[in-house]
N, C-alpha and C positions, 0 to 999 in steps of 0.2 A: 731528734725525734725518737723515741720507744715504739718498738714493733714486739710483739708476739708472733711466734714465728712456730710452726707447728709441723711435722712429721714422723708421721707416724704416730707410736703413743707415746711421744718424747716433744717437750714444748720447751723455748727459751725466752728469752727476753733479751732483745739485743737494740742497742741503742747506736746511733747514726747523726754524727756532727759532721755540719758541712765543714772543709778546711779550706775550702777556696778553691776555685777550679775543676777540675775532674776528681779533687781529691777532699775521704772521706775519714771523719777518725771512727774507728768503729770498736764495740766492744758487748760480749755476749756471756749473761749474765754476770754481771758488776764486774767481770774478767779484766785482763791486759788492755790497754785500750792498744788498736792496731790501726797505722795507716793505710787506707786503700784506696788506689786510684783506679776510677774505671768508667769506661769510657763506651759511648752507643756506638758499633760500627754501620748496624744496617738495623733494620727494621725492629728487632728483637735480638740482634745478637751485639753479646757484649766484649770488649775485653778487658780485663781484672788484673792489676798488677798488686800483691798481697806480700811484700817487700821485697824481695828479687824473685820471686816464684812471678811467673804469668802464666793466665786464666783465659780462654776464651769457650763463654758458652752461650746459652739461645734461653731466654725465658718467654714461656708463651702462657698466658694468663686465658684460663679457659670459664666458659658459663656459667659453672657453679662458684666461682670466686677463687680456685683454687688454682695454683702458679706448676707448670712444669717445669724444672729448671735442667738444662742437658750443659754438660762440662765434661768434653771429653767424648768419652762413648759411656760416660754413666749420664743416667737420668734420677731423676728427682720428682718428689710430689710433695710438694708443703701448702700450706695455707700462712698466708701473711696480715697482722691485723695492726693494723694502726694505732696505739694504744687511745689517742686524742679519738678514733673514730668509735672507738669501742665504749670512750665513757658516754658520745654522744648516746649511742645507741641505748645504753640503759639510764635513761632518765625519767624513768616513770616511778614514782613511790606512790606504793599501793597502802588506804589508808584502813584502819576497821572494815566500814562500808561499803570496800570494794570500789569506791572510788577512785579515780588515777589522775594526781597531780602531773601533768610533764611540767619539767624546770630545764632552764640553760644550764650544761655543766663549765661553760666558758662563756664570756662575755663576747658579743660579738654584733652582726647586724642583722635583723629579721628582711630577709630578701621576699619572703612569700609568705600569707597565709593560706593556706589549702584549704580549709574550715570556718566554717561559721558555727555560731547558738543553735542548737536544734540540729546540727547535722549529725546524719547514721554513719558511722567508722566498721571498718573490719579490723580484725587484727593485721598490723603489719601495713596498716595503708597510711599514707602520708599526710602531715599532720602541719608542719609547719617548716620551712626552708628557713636554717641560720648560714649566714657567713662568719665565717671565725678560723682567723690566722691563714686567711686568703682560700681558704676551700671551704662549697657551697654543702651543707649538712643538713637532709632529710633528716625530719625528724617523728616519729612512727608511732598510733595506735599500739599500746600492747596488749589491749581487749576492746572487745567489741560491744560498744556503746554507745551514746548519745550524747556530742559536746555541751554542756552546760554553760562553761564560761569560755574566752577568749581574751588574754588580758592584754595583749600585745599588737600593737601594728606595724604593715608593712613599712619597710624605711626605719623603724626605732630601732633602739642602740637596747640592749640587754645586757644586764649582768650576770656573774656568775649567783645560780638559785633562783634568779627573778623565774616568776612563776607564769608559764605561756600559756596553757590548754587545761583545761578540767574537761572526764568524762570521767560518765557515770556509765555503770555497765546496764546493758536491756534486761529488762526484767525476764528472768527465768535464766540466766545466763551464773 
């Protein structure tokens, strides 16, 4: 799995293969791949073995989406993005007329329609629930308009591009 990984004004891209067990290959941007084993001891704290070095710290995932990480008596502020979540999220192609295709960027299974023909959207309001690769993926208004089409039902299988939601923006928008 590819994470975006952000602190500060410094971002990487760091990639995560399961090895089996508590253990993880890891490597940040296209870098050395390194083994790391690491393991939940309580609620939020972990410990980290990063090939004879060990690690114990606390990650506490706050409201605004952003992670505190503490190792040691140093603390940390990043934000973590899921790259698979991040393509979800921009799946709107905006056309001339201001119109907004959403499409699957991965094939997967339509758990929920939130929307009908005719329904009023805000930005950012919820549009249609996919499952894909076992996590359930909002998927979101990114202007405020009025569903036109709905091509998709609950229970169908989608592909990657198959085209879910059409909206048209409110006039004077």
């Amino acid at each position: 799995m590819r994470y975006e990984i952000s602190h500060g004004e410094d971002t990487f891209h760091v990639e995560v293969h399961d090895a089996g067990g508590d253990a993880f290959d890891v490597s940040i941007d296209r870098g050395p791949t390194v083994r790391v084993d690491a393991c939940k001891t309580a609620r939020t704290v972990y410990s980290v073995l990063i090939g004879s070095k060990q690690y114990e710290g606390s990650v506490d995932a706050r409201e605004d989406g952003r992670l505190d990480v503490h190792i040691g008596t140093s603390a940390f502020d990043f934000t973590a993005v899921d790259e698979r979540r991040k393509a979800l999220m921009n799946v709107a192609t905006p056309l001339a007329t201001g119109t907004q295709e959403l499409r699957a960027q991965m094939p997967g299974k339509v758990v929920k329609v939130l929307v009908e023909v005719g329904s009023r959207v805000e930005v950012d309001e919820g549009l249609v629930v996919i499952e894909a690769m076992k996590m359930e993926n909002e998927l979101r208004s990114p202007i405020r308009g009025v569903v036109t089409r709905v091509v998709i039902e609950e229970g169908g299988p989608v592909e990657t591009g198959a085209l879910l939601v059409v909206i048209e923006p409110l006039e004077g928008d």
